[in-house]
C-alpha positions in Angstrom: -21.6 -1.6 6.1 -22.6 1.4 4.1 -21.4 4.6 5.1 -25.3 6.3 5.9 -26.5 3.9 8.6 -22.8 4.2 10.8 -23.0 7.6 10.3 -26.6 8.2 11.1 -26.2 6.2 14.1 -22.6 8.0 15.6 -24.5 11.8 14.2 -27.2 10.4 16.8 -25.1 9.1 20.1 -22.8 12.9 19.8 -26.8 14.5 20.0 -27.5 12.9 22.8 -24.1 13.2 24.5 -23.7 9.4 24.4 -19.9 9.2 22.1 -17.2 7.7 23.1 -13.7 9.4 23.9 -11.8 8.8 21.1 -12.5 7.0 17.6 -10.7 5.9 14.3 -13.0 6.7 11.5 -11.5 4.8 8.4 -12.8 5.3 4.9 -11.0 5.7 1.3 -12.5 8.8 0.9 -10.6 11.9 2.7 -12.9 14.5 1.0 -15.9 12.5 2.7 -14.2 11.7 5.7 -13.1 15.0 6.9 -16.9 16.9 5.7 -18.5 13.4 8.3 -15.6 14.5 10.9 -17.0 18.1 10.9 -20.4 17.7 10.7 -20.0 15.1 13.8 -18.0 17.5 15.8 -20.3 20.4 15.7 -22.7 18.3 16.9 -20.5 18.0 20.0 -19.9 22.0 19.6 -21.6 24.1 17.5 -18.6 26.5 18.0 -15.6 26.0 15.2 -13.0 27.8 18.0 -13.4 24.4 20.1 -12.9 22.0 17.0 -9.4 21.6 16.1 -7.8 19.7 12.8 -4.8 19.3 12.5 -3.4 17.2 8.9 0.2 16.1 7.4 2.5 18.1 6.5 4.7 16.7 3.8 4.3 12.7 4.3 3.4 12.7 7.5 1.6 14.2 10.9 4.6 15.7 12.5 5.4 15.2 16.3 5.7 18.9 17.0 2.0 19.3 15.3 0.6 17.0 17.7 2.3 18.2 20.4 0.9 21.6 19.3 -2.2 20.0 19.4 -2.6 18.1 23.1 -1.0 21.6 24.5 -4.6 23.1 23.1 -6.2 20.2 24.6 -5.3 20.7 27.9 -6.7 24.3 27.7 -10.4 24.5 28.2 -12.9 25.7 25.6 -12.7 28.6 24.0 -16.3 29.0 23.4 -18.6 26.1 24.4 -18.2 23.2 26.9 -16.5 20.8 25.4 -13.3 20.6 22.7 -13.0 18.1 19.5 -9.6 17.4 18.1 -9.5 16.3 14.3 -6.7 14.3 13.5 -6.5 13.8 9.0 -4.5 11.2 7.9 -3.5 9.9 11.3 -2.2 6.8 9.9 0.4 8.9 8.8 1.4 10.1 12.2 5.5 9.0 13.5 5.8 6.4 15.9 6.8 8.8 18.2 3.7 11.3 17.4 1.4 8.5 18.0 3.4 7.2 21.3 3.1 10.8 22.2 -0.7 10.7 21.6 -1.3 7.8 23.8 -1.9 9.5 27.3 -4.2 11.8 26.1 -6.2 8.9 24.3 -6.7 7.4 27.8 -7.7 10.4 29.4 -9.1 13.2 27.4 -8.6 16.4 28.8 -11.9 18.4 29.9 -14.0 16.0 28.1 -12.9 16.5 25.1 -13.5 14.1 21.9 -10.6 13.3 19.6 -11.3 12.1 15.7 -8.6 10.0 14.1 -9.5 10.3 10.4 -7.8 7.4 8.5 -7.2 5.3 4.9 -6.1 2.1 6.6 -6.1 1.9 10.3 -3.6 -1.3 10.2 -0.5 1.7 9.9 -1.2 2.7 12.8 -0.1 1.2 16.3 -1.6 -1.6 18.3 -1.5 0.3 21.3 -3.4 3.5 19.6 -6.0 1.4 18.2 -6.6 -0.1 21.4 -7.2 3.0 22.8 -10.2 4.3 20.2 -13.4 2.5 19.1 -12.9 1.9 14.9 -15.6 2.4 12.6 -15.7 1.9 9.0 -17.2 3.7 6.8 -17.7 2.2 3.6 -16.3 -1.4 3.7 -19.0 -4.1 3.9 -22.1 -4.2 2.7 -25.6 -4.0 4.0 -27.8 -7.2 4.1 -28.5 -7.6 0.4 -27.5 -9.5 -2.3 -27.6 -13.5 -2.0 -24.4 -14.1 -0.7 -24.3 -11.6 1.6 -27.2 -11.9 2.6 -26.4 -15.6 4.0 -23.7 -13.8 6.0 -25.7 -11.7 7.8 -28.2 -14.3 8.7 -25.2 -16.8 9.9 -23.6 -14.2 11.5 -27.0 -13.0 13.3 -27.4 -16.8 14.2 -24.0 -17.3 15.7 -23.9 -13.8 17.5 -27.1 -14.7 19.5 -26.0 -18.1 20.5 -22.7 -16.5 21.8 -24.6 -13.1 23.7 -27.2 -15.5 24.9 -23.7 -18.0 26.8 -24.4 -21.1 24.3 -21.6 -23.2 24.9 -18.9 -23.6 22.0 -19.7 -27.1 21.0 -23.1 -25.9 20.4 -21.9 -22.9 18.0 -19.5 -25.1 16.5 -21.7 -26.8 14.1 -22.2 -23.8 12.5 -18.7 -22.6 12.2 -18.0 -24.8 9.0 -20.6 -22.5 7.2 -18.7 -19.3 7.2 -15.1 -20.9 7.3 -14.5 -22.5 3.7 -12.8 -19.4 2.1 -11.6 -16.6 2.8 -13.9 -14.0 1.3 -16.6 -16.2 2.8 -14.8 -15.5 6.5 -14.4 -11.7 5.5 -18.6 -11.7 4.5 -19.1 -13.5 7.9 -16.9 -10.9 9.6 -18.2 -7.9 8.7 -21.5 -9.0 9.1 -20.8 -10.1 12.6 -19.3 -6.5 13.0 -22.1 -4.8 11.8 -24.4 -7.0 14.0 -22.5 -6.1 17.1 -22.7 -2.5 16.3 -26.9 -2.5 15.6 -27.2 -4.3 19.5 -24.6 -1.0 20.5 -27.0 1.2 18.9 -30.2 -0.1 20.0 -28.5 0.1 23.2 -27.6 3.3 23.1 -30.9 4.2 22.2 -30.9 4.8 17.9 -34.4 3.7 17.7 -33.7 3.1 14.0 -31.2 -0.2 14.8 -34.1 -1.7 17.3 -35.6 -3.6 14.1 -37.1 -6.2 16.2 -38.3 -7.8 20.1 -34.9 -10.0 19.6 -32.6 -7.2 18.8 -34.0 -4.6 21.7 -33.9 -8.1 24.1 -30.0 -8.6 23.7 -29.1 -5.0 23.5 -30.5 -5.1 27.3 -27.8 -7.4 27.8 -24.9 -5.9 27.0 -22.6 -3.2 27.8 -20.6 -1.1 25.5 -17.2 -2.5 26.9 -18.5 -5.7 25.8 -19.3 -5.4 22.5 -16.4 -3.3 21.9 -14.2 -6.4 22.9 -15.9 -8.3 20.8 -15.4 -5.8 17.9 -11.5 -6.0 18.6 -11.9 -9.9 18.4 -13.4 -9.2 14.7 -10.8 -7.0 13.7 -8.0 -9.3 15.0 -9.7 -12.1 13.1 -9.7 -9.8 10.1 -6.1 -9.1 10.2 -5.2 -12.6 10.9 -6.8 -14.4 7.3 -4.7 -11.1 5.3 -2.0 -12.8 6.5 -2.8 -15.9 5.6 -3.4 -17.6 8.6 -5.6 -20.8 8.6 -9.1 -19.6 8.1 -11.5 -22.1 10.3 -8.3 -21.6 12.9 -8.7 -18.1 12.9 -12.8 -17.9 13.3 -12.9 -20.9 15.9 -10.6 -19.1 18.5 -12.0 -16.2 17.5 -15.2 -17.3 19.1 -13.7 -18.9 21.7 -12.8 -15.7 22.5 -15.6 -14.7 22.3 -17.4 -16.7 24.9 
């Protein structure tokens, strides 16, 4: 996915109130992510006394400055209605930073939002990323290009036949498509990912992702909790072929999943 159409999409959801309570925003850019991490929590505040960032010090987020950090969360606003808390290079954070972090991940204080700003989400725990909803912001590719291309059309094809309860011997034919190698599987993947996210979107009402009768007819079927499962499946399935794990194996229960 390009970084524009995530970003217009999450700028559009904090306008209209509609963001979730916590999120991993990963990107290889910290200039860029930081400026999209501000600009999307003064949408949620327009007063920089509620927004509070917080960054390494040395190598790493320190315990004590997240400590310092959920002790203003629990305070209410200073200004506005609601607080954001801006976490930089919180794949950096200790184990016991991020263990500490975990509570307050659950259950926001106040209704605040909190920002996890990182370079590789993988560093940090299962159990955090569990806990936020993980957008990328500039890996994968929009819909162009021959190759990728083909991904998105077999990943639109197969994430139909799953939303609309096909059954998996019915999908399965189609499987062998995306499965021969590996960056084929990673195409199909992100594609799939980006796919879920548009029906979120539409959902949510960004008119933008609503491109047609089909798209604005499944997002009517789903709920965010669902396609953010199904978002975890993807990333799981991601992980699983960098490690080398047998490709069709790891897209077929993937789907199973799935359904």
């Amino acid at each position: 996915m390009k970084q524009e159409p995530v970003k217009e999409g999450l700028v559009q959801l904090a306008r209209e109130g509609k963001l979730m309570h916590a999120y991993i925003l990963e990107g290889s850019n910290d200039d860029s992510l930081i400026q999209f991490a501000r600009e999307l929590a003064r949408e949620v505040t327009p007063y920089g006394e509620d927004i509070h960032i917080i960054c390494k010090d040395g190598l790493s987020v320190k315990d004590k400055t997240v400590e310092g950090l959920l002790v203003r969360l629990l305070s209410k606003p200073m200004v506005g209605e609601r607080t954001v808390a801006v976490i930089r290079d919180a794949d950096t954070m200790t184990h016991h930073a991020q263990n500490r972090l975990l509570k307050t991940l659950e259950e926001p204080p106040g209704g605040s939002i909190l920002l996890l700003l990182s370079n590789n989400a993988e560093h940090l725990l299962p159990t955090i990323r569990s806990r936020c909803v993980l957008y990328r912001l500039d890996d994968g590719q929009e819909c162009e290009g021959a190759y990728v291309e083909a991904a998105c059309v077999q990943a639109r094809s197969i994430g139909v036949m799953i939303m609309e309860g096909k059954s998996y011997y019915a999908i399965a034919g189609k499987l062998a498509e995306v499965t021969g190698e590996r960056e084929q599987a990673f195409a199909f993947l992100d594609a799939l990912e980006k796919w879920y996210r548009d029906i979120l979107f539409c959902a949510m009402g960004v008119a933008s992702k609503c491109t047609d009768s089909q798209m604005q007819k499944l997002s009517r079927l789903v709920t965010a909790e669902k396609v953010y499962g199904a978002i975890a499946l993807i990333e799981e399935a991601r992980r699983d072929i960098s490690r080398h794990i047998n490709t069709n194996h790891t897209i077929k229960n993937m789907v199973l999943k799935m359904i």
